[in-house]
Backbone as JSON Lines, residues from 0, in Angstrom:
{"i":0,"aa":"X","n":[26.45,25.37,-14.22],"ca":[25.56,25.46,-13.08],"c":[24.13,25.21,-13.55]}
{"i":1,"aa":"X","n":[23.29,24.3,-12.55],"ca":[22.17,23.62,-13.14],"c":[20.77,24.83,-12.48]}
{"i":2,"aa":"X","n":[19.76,25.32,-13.36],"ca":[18.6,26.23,-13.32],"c":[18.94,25.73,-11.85]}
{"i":3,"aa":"X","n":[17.66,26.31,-10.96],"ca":[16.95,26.12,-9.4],"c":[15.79,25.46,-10.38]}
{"i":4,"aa":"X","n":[15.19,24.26,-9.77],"ca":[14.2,23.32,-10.28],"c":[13.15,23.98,-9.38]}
{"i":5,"aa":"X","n":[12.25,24.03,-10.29],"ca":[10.53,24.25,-9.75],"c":[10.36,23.03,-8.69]}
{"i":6,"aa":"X","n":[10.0,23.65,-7.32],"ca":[9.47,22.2,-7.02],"c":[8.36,21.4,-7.49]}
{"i":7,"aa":"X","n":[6.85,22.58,-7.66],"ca":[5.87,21.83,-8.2],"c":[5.87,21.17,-9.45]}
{"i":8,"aa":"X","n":[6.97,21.48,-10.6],"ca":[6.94,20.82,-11.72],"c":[7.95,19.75,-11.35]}
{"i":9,"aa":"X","n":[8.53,19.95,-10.48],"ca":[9.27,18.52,-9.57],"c":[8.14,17.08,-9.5]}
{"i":10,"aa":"X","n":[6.98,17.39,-8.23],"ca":[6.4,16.96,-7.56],"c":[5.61,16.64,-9.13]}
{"i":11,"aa":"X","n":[5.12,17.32,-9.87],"ca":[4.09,16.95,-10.82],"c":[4.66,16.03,-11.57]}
{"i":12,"aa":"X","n":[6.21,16.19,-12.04],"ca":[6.75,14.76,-12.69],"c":[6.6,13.46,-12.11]}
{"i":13,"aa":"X","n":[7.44,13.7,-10.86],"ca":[7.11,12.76,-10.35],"c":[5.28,11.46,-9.85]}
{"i":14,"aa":"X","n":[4.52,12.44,-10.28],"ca":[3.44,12.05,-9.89],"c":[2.98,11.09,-10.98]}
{"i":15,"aa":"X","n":[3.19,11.92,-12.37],"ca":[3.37,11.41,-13.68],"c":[3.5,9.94,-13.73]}
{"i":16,"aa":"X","n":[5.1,10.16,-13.71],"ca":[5.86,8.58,-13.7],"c":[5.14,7.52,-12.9]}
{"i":17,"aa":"X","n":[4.63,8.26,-11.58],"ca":[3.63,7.22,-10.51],"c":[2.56,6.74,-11.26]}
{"i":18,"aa":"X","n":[1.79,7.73,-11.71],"ca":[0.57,7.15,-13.06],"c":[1.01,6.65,-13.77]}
{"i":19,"aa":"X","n":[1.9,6.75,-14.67],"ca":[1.94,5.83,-15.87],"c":[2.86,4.61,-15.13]}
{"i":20,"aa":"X","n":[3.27,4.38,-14.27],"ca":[4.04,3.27,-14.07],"c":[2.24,2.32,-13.12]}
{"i":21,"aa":"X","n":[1.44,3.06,-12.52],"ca":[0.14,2.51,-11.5],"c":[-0.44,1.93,-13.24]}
{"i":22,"aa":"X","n":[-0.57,2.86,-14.69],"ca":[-1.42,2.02,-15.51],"c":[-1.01,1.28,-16.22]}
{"i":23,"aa":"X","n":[0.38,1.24,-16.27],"ca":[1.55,-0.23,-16.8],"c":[0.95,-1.83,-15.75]}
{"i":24,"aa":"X","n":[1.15,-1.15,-14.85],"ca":[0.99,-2.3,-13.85],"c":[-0.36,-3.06,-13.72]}
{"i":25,"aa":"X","n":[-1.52,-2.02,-13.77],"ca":[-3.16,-2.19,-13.77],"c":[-3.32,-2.76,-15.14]}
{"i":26,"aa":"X","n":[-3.17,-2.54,-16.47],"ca":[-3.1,-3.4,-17.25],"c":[-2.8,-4.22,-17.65]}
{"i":27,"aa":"X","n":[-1.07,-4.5,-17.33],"ca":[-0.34,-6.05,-17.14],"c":[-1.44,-6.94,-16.16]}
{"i":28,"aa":"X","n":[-1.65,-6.62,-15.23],"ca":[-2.7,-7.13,-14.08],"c":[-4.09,-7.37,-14.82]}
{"i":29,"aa":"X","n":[-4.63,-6.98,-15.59],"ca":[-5.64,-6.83,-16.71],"c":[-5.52,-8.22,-17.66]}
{"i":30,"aa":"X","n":[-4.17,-8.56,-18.2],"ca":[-4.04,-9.13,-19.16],"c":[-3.67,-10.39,-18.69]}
{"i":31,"aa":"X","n":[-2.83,-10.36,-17.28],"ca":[-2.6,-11.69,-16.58],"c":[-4.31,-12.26,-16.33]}
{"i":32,"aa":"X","n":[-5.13,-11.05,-15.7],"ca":[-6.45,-11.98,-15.85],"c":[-7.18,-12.67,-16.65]}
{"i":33,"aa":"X","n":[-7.38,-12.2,-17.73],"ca":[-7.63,-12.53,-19.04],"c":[-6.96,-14.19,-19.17]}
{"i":34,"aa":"X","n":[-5.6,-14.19,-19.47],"ca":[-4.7,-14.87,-19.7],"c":[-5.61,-16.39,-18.87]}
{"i":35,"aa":"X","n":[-5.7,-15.8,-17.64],"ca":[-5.95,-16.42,-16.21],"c":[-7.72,-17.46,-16.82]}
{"i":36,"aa":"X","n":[-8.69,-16.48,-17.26],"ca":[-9.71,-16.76,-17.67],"c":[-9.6,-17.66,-18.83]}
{"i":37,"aa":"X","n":[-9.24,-17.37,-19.66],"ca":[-8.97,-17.98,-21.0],"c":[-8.63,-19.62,-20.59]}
{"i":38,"aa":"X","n":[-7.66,-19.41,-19.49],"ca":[-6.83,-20.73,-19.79],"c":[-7.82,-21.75,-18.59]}
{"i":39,"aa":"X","n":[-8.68,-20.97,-17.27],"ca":[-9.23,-21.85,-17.21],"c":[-10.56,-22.04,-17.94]}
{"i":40,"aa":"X","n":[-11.11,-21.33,-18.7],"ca":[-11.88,-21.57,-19.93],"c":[-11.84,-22.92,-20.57]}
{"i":41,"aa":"X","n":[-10.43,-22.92,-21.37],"ca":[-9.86,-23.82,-22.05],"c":[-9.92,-24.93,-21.06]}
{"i":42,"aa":"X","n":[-10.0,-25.37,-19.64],"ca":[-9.59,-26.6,-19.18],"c":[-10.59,-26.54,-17.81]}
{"i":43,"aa":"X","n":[-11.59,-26.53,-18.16],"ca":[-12.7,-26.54,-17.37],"c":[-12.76,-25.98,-16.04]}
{"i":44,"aa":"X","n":[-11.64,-24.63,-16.01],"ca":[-12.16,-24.26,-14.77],"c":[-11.69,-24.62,-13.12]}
{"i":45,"aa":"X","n":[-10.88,-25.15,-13.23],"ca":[-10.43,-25.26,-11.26],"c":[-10.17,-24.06,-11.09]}
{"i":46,"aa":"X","n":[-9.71,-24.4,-9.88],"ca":[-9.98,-23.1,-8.17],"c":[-8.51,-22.59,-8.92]}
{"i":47,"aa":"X","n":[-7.07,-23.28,-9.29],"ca":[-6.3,-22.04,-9.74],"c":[-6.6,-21.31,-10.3]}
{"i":48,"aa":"X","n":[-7.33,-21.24,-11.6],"ca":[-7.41,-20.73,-12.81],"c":[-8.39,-19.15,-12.07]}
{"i":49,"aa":"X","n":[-9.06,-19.66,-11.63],"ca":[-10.72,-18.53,-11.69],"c":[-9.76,-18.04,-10.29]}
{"i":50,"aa":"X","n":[-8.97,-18.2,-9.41],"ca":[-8.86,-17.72,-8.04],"c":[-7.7,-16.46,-9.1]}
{"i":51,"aa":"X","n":[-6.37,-16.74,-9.68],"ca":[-5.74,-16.14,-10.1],"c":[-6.35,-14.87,-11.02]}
{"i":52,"aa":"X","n":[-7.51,-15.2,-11.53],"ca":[-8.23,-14.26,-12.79],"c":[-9.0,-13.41,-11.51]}
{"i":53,"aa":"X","n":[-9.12,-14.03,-10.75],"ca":[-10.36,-12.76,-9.45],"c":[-9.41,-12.07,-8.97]}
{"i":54,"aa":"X","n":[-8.62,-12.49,-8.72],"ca":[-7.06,-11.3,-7.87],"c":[-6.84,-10.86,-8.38]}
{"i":55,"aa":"X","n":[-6.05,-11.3,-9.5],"ca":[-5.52,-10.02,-10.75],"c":[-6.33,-8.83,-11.01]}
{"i":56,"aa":"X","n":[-7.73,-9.52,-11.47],"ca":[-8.97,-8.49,-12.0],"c":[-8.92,-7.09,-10.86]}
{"i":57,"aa":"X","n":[-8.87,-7.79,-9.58],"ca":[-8.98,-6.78,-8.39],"c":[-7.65,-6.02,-7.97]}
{"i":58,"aa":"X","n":[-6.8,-6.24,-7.82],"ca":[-5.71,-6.2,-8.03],"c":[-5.23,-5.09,-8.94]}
{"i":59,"aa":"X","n":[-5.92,-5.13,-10.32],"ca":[-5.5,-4.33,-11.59],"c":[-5.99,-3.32,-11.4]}
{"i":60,"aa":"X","n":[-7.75,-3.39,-10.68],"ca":[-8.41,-2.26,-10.45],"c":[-8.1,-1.14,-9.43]}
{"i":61,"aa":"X","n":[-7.63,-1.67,-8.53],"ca":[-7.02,-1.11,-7.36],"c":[-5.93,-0.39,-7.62]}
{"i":62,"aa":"X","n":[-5.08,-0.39,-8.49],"ca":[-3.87,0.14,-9.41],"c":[-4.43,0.98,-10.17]}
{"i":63,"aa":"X","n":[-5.3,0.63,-11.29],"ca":[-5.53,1.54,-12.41],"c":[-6.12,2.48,-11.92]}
{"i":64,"aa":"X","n":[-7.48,2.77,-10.79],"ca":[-8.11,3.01,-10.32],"c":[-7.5,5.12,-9.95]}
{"i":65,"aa":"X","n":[-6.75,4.87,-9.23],"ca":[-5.84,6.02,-8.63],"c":[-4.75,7.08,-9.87]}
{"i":66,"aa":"X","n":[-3.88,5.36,-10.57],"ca":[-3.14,5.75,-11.68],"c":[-4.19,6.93,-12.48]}
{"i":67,"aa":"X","n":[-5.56,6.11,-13.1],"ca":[-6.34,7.36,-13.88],"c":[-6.13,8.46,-13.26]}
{"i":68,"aa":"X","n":[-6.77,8.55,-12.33],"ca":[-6.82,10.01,-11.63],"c":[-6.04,10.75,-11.82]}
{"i":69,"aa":"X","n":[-4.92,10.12,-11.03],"ca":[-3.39,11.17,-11.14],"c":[-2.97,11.47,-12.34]}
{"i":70,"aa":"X","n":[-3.46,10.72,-13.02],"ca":[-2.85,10.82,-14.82],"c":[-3.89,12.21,-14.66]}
{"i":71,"aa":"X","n":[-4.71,12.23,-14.81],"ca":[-5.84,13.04,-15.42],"c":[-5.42,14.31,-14.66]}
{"i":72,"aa":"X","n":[-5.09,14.54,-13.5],"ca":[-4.9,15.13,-12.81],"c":[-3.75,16.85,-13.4]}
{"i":73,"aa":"X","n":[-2.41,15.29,-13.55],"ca":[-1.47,15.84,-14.17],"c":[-1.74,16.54,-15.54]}
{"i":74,"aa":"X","n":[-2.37,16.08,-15.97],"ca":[-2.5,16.55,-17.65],"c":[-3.32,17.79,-17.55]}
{"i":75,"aa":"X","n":[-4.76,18.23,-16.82],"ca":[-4.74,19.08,-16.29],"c":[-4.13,20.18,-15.82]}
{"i":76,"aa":"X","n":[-3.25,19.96,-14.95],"ca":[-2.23,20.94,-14.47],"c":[-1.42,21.09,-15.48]}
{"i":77,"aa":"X","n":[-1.09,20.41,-16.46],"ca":[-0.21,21.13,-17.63],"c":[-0.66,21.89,-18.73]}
{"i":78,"aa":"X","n":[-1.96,21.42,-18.92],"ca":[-2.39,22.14,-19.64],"c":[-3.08,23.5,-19.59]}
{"i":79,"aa":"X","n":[-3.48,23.57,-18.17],"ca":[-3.65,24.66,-17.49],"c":[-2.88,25.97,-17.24]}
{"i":80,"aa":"X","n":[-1.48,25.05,-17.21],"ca":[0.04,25.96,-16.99],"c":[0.14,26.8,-18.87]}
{"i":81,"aa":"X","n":[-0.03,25.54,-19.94],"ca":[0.12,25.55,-20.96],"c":[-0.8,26.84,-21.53]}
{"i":82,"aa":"X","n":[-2.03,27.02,-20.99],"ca":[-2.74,28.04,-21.81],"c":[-3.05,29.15,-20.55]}
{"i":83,"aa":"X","n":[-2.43,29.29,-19.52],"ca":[-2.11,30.08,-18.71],"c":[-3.42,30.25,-18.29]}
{"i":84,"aa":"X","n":[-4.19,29.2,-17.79],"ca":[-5.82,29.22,-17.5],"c":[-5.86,28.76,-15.82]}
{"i":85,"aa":"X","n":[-5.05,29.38,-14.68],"ca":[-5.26,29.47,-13.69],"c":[-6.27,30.79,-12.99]}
């Protein structure tokens, strides 16, 4: 027979996984821009190159943006739990 699960250490995992999967994504999105810049760097620049590197860039931020938070958030609340500092 399985414990009764905390919900809030439920809800807080889950929030977790949401952050680190929002700063997987915001950085892949980070590196596609880059990628994006570089290559129209390398080849003077058309409307694909710089349009793909402006979305991504925005795109990544809009992701990472929240991900921090909730990351920060979470780590907080554990460590809080951790040194019994409520």
């Amino acid at each position: 027979m399985t414990p009764p699960s905390d919900p809030v250490l439920e809800r807080r995992r889950r929030l977790a996984r949401l952050a680190r999967t929002g700063r997987r994504a915001g950085y892949s999105l980070y590196g596609v821009s880059l990628a994006a810049f570089a290559t129209g760097f390398a080849t003077g620049f058309t409307s694909a190159p710089a349009t793909i590197a402006a979305v991504t860039l925005v795109a990544g931020s809009v992701l990472l943006l929240p991900a921090i938070i909730i990351g920060y958030g979470v780590s907080a609340a554990d460590r809080a739990d951790r040194n019994d500092d409520w």
